[in-house]
Every structure is written in C-alpha cells, then in structure tokens.
PLY file of the C-alpha trace (Angstrom):
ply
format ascii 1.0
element vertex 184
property float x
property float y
property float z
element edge 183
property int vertex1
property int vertex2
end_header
0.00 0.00 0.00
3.30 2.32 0.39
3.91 2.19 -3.24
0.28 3.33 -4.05
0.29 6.29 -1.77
3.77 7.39 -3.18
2.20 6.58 -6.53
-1.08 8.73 -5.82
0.95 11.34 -4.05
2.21 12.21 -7.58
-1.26 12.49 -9.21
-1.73 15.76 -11.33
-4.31 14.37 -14.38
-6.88 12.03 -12.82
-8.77 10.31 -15.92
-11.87 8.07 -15.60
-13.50 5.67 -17.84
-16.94 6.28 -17.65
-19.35 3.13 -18.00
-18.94 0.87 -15.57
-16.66 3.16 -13.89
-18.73 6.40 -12.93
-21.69 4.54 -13.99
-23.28 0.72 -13.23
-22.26 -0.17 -16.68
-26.09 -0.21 -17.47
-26.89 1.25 -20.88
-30.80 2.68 -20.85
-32.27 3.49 -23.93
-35.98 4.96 -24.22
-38.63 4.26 -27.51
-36.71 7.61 -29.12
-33.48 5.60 -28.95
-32.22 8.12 -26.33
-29.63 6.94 -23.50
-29.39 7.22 -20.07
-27.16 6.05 -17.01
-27.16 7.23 -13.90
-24.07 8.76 -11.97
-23.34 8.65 -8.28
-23.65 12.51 -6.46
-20.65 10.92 -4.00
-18.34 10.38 -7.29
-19.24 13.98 -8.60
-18.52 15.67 -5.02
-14.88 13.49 -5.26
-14.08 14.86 -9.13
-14.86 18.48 -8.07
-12.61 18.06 -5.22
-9.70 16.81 -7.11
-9.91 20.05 -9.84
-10.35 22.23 -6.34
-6.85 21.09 -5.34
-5.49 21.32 -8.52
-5.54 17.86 -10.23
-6.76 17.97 -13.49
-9.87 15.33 -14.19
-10.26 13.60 -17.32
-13.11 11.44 -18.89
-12.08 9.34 -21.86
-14.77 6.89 -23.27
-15.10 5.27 -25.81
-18.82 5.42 -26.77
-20.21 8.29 -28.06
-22.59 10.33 -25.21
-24.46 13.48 -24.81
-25.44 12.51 -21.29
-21.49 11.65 -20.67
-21.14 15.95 -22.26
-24.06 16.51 -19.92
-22.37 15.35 -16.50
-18.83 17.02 -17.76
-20.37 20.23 -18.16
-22.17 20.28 -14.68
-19.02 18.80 -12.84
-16.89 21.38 -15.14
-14.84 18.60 -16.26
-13.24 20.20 -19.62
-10.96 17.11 -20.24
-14.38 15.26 -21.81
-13.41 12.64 -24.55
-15.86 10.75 -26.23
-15.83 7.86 -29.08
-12.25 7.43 -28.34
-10.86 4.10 -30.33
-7.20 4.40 -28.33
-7.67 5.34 -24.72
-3.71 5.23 -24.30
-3.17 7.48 -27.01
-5.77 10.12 -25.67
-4.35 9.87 -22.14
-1.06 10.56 -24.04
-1.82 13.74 -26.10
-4.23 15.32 -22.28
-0.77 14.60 -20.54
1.48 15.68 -23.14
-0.28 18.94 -23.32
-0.45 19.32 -20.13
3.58 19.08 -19.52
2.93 15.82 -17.24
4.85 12.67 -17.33
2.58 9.62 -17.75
3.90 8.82 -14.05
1.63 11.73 -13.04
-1.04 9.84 -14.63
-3.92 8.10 -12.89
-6.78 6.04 -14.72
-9.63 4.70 -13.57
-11.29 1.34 -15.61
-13.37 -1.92 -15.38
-12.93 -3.67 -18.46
-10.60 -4.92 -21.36
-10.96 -1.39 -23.22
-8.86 0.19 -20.33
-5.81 -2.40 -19.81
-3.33 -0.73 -22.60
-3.64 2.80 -20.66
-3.91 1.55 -17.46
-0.46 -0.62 -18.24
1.23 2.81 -19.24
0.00 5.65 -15.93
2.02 6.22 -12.91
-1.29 4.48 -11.18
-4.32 2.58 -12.57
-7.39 1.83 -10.17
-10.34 -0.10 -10.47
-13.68 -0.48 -9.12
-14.39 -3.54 -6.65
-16.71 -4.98 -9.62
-14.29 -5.00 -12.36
-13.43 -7.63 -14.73
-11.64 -9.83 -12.95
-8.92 -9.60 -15.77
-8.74 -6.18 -15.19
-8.98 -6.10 -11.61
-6.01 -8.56 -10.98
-4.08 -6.11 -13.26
-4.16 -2.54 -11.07
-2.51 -0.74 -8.47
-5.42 0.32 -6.45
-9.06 -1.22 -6.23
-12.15 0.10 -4.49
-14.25 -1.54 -2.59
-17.24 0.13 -3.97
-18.82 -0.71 -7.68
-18.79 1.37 -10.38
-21.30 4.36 -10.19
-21.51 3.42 -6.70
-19.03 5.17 -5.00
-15.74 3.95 -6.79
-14.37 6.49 -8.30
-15.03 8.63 -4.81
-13.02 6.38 -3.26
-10.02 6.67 -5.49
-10.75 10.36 -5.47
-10.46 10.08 -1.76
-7.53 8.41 -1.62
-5.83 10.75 -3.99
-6.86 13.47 -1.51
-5.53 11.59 1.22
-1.84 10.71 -0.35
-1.43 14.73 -1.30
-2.38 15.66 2.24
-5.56 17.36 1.80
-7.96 15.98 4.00
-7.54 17.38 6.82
-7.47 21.01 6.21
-10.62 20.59 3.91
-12.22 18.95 6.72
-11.37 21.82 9.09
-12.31 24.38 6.34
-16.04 22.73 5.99
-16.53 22.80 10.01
-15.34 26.16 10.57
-17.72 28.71 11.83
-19.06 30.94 8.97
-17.15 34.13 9.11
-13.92 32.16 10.88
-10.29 32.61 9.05
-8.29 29.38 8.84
-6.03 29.79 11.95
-7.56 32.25 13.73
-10.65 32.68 15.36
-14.14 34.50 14.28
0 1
1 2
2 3
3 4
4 5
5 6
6 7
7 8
8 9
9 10
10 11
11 12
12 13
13 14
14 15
15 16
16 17
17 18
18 19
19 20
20 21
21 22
22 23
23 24
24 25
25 26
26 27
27 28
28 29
29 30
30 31
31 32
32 33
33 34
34 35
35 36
36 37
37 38
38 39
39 40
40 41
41 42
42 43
43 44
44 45
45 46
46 47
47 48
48 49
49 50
50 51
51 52
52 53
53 54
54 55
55 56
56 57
57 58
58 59
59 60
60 61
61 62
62 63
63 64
64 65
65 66
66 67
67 68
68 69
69 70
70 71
71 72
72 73
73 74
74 75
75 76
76 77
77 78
78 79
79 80
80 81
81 82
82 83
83 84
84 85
85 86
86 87
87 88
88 89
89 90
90 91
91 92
92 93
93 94
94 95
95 96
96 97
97 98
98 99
99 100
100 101
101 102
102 103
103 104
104 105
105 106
106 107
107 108
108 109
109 110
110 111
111 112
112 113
113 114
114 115
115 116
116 117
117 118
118 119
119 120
120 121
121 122
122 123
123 124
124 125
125 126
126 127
127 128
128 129
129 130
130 131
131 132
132 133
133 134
134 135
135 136
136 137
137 138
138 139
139 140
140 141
141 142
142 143
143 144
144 145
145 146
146 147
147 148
148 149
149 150
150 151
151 152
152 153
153 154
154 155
155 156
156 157
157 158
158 159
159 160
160 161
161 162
162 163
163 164
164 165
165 166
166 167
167 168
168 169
169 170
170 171
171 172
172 173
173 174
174 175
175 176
176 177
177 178
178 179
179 180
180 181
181 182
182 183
C-alpha cells in the first residue's frame, strides 16, 4: 500500500472511464433511442474536489454520449473525450499537453478497453466490480462498484496521499465568518 500512496501522491491528471466506472455499466435506452445512465452525487462531489486542489480530471470513453457531455459540463470537467478508439493514445496527447509525465497519470477502468492505458500511468485503479482480468491487473481497487461510489473512493484516496484531507475537513466545520487559523 506504500507504493500506491507514493504513486497517488504524484497524481496531477486524474482520468476516468466512464461506464462501468462512474456509472453501473447499465446502458438505458428509451422508444426515441435516447440513452441514459445514472451517476453517483458521491463520485461527482470526489471529481470536483480533485480540480479544487489542482488535479486535473479527465473522462475518456469510448462510446459516443451526450449525457457523458451533460455530466462534464455540470461537474466542469473540460478534459471530456468521447468515441475514443485508443484510450492510451488520448491519455497521451491530455498529458502531453499538459507538460505531465505519464507517471503523473492516474486512470480509472473496469474492463478490457482500459488495460493498454492503465499498463502505461504512474497508477491505474479499479472499481471492486471490475473484470476480474482487469482487476487482478491494477494498483489500487475500491471496494465500492462502479457508479456506486468507486471512483469517490479513489478520489479520496488521492486526496488523502497529497495531504488534503484534513485542512478541507477543518475548512467545511469552521464557523461561517472564521479565518483558517484564527478565530471568528
């Protein structure tokens, strides 16, 4: 577990696959041919904390999704990838442009899609309901399922190796008016 908190201590471009990841894997479709899937609020609240202490977030998929756009835009996610045929070669060109080292690279999968990246990023994670040919095959996995709390544990834990934690935790139970180190 030392190796994986050095590993997620260097974390600067978090990147997620999406189904089966931030969602149940599900696919809904309605009469109109429309999808659906359903994302976990506790997964959101984890990406928004990672771009609030500066690690960029990444979704790279690759089916093609409006609702995927959708959740980007309201989590403010601008690294949004879609219909991607090489996930390792999108992860490349985000990190390249970026000026990160793939070792500063986390990714997030379930399935065969995601092996090739996650073989090539400082640290790959899965959710606790991944293929089990995936799952035997990453640094980190969660305990949680995906788009059940997954990828807010990893998020979590990324939090935790770069020490933020605690002074977010004393920032969301300080007294309204209150300056960090001092009083009200």
């Amino acid at each position: 577990m030392d190796e994986v908190i050095r590993a997620a201590a260097r974390v600067r471009l978090a990147c997620f696959d999406v189904d089966g990841t931030l969602t149940d894997g599900r696919l809904g479709f309605d009469t109109a041919g429309r999808e659906s899937k359903s994302f976990h609020v506790h997964d959101g609240q984890g990406l928004v904390l990672l771009r609030r202490f500066g690690i960029k977030v990444a979704f790279v998929t690759a089916r093609t999704s409006t609702v995927v756009e959708q959740r980007a835009a309201e989590l403010r996610v601008t690294e949004v990838h879609t219909a991607v045929p090489d996930k390792l070669a999108r992860v490349q060109d985000i990190a390249a442009r970026l000026g990160l080292s793939m070792d500063q690279v986390a990714f997030m999968g379930d399935d065969l899609p995601d092996l090739r990246v996650m073989a090539h990023v400082g640290l790959s994670a899965a959710p606790g309901d991944a293929h089990p040919w995936v799952a035997g095959r990453v640094h980190w996995r969660s305990g949680a399922r995906g788009g059940a709390g997954a990828a807010r544990e990893f998020c979590d834990l990324l939090l935790q190796a770069q020490g933020h934690v605690e002074g977010l935790l004393a920032d969301l139970v300080r007294p309204a008016g209150a300056r960090a180190g001092g009083t009200a």
